[in-house]
C-alpha positions as CSV (number, residue, x, y, z in Angstrom):
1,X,56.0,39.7,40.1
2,X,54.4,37.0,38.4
3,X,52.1,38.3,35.1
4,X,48.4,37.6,35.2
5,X,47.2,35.2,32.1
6,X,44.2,37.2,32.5
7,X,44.3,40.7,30.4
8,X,42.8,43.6,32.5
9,X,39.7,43.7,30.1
10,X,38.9,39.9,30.8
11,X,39.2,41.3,34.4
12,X,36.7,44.0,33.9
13,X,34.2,41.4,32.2
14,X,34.5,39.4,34.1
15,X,33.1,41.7,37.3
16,X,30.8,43.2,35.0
17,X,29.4,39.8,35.0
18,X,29.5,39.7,38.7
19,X,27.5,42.9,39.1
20,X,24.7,42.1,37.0
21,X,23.9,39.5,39.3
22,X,25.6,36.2,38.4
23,X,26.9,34.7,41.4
24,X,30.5,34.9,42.2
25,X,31.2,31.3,42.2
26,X,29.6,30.6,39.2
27,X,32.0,33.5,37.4
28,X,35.2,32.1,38.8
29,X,34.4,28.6,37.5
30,X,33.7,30.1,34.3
31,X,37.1,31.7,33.9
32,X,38.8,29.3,36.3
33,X,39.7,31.4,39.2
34,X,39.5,30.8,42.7
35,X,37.2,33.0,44.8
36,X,40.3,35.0,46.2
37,X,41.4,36.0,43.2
38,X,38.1,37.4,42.1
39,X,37.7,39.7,45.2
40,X,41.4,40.9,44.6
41,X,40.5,41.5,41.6
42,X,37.6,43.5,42.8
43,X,39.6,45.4,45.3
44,X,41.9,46.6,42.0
45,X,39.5,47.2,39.6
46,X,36.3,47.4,40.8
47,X,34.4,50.7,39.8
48,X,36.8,51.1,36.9
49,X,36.1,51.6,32.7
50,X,38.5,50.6,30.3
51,X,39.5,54.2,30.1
52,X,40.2,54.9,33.3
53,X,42.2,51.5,33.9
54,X,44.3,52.5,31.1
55,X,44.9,55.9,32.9
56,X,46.2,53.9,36.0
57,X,48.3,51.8,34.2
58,X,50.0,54.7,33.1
59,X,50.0,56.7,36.1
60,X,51.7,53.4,37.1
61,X,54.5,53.3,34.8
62,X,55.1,56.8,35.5
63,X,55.3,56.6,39.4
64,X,57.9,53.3,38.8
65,X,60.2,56.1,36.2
66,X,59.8,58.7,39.2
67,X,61.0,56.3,41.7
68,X,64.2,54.6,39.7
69,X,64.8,58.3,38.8
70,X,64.8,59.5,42.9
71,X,66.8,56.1,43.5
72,X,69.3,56.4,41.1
73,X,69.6,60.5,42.4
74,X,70.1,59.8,45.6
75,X,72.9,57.3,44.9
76,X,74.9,60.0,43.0
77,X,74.1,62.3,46.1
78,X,75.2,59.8,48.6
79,X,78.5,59.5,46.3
80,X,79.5,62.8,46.4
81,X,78.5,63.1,49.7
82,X,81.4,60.6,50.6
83,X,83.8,62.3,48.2
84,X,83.2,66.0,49.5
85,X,84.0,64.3,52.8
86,X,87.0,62.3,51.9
87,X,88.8,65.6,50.3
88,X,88.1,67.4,53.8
């Protein structure tokens, strides 16, 4: 996945901006987004402090441990699955 140029606080200003009441358009030309990108942006973050977008972030990291853990146990499962089967 490709990595934003735009750190998550510049995010966060930049929808604080938003919510005081400058119009969208005139925030995206500002930081020189598209439209789009704003509202996905706002779909992600919007409602969020700095503190609790850091608490995502790593609840994120985490959940990606927990899954490469469950991946990689399931492969050793699968494995001796097949062995178990193959001595019987």
């Amino acid at each position: 996945m490709r990595k934003s140029k735009f750190t998550e606080s510049q995010i966060l200003a930049a929808l604080k901006q938003a919510e005081s009441g400058l119009p969208v358009n005139d925030v995206c030309r500002q930081i020189g987004v598209s439209p789009a990108t704003f509202y996905k942006w706002r779909a992600k973050y919007g409602g969020l402090d700095a503190s609790e977008l850091s608490r995502m972030r790593e609840l994120e990291e985490e959940n990606a441990k927990l899954k490469q853990m469950y991946a990689e146990l399931s492969l050793r499962a699968r494995a001796m699955e097949v062995v178990i089967a193959k001595k019987f």
